[in-house]
C-alpha positions as CSV (number, residue, x, y, z in Angstrom):
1,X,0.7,-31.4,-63.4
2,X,1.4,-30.1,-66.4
3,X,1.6,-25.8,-66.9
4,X,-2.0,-25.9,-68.1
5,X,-3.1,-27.1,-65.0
6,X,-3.8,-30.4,-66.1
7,X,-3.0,-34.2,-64.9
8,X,-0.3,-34.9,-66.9
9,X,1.4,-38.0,-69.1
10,X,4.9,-39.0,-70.0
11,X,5.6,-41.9,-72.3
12,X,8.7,-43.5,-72.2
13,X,10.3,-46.9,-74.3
14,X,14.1,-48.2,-73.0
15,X,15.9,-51.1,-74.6
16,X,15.5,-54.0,-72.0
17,X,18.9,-53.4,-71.0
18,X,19.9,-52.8,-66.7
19,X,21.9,-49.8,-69.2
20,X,19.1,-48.1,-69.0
21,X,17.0,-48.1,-65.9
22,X,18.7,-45.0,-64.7
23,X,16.1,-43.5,-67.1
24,X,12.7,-44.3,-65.9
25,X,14.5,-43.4,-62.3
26,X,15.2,-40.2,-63.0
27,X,12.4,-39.1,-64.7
28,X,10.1,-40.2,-62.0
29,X,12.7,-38.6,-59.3
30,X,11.7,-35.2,-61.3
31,X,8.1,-35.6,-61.5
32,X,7.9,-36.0,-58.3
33,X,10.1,-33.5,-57.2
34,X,7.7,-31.0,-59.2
35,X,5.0,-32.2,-57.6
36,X,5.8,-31.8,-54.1
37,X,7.1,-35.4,-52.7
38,X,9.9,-35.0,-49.9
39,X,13.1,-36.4,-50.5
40,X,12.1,-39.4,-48.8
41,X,8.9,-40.2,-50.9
42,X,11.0,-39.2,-54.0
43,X,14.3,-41.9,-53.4
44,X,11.4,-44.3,-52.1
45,X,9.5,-44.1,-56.0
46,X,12.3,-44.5,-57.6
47,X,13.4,-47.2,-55.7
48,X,10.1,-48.6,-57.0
49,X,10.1,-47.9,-60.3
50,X,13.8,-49.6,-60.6
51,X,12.3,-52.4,-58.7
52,X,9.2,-52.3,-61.0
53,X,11.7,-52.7,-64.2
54,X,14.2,-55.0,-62.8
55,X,11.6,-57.3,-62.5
56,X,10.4,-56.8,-66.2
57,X,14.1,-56.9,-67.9
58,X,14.8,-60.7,-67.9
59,X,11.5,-61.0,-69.0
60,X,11.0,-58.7,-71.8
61,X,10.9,-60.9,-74.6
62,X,10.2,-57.9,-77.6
63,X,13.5,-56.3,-75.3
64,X,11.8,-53.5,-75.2
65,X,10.7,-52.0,-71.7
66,X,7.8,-49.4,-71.5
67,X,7.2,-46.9,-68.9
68,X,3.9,-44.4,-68.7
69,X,4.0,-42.0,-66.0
70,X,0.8,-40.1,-64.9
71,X,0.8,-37.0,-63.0
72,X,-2.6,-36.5,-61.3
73,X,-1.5,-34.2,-58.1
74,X,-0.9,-35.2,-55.5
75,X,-0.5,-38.7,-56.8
76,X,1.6,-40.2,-59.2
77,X,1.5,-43.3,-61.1
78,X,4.1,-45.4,-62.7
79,X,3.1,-48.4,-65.3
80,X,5.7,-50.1,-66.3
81,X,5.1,-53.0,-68.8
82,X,7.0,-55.5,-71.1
83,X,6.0,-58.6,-73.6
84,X,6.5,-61.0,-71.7
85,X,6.5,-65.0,-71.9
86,X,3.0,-66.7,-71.4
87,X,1.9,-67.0,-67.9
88,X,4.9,-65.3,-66.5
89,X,3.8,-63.0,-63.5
90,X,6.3,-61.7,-60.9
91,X,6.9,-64.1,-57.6
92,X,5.3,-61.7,-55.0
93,X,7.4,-63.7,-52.5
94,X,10.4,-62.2,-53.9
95,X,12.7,-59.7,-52.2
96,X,12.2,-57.2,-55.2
97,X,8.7,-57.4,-54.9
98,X,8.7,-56.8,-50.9
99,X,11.0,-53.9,-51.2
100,X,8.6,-52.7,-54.3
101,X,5.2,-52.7,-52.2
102,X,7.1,-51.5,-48.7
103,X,7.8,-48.1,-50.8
104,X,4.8,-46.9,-52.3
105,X,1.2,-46.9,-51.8
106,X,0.3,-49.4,-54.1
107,X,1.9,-52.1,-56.5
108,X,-0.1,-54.3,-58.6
109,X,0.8,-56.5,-61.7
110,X,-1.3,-57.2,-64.8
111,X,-1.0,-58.9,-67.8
112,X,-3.4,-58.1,-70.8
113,X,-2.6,-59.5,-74.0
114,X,1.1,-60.7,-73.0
115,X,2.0,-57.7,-71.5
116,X,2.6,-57.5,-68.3
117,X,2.0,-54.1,-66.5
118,X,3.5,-53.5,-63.0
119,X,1.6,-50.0,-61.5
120,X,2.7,-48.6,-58.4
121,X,1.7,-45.7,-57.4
122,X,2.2,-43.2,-54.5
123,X,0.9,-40.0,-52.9
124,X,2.6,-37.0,-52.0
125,X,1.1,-36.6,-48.7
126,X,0.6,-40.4,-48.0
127,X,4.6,-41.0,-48.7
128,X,5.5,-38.7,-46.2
129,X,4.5,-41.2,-43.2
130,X,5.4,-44.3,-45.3
């Protein structure tokens, strides 16, 4: 929540590069922190979130990976999107995607106009008994 008392938005664009997913991890390891996640819930989200981009990188076909964070206390959602190739959707088989979805409340992917939007999003209340 912003100091206005207000949900809250960051915007955030990274090179497609594993350089950089230390980024969107630590910017959502301080909003949540701000917002009263417990340790645990906040290493869980970013967990996500680095799952939610390492799926994304390979695929990023502009190289360009973009993140939109939404604070709405006590929740807090992370979309994090990329150009991608047509038809390509994460395998939600795959380990990444089970550790993603164990970790938060939600996970979903999307793809509107070849871009493909992974949202996960998590509670600070709910992600203390996850």
């Amino acid at each position: 929540m912003s100091s206005t008392g207000r949900a809250a938005e960051v915007r955030l664009s990274i090179p497609a590069d594993s350089a950089y997913i230390a980024v969107p991890r630590s910017v959502v390891g301080n909003l949540a922190a701000r917002n009263d996640f417990t340790l645990d819930a906040i290493d869980d989200l970013r967990i996500a979130v680095d799952e939610a981009c390492a799926l994304l990188l390979p695929e990023a076909a502009d190289g360009v990976l973009e993140c939109v964070f939404e604070v709405d206390p006590p929740q807090l959602t992370v979309h994090a999107s990329a150009v991608v190739p047509g038809g390509w959707m994460p395998d939600t088989d795959s380990f990444g995607w089970t550790v993603l979805t164990a970790l938060v409340e939600s996970a979903a992917a999307e793809t509107v106009d070849g871009r493909l939007t992974i949202t996960v999003t998590a509670t600070a209340t709910a992600s203390e008994t996850l």
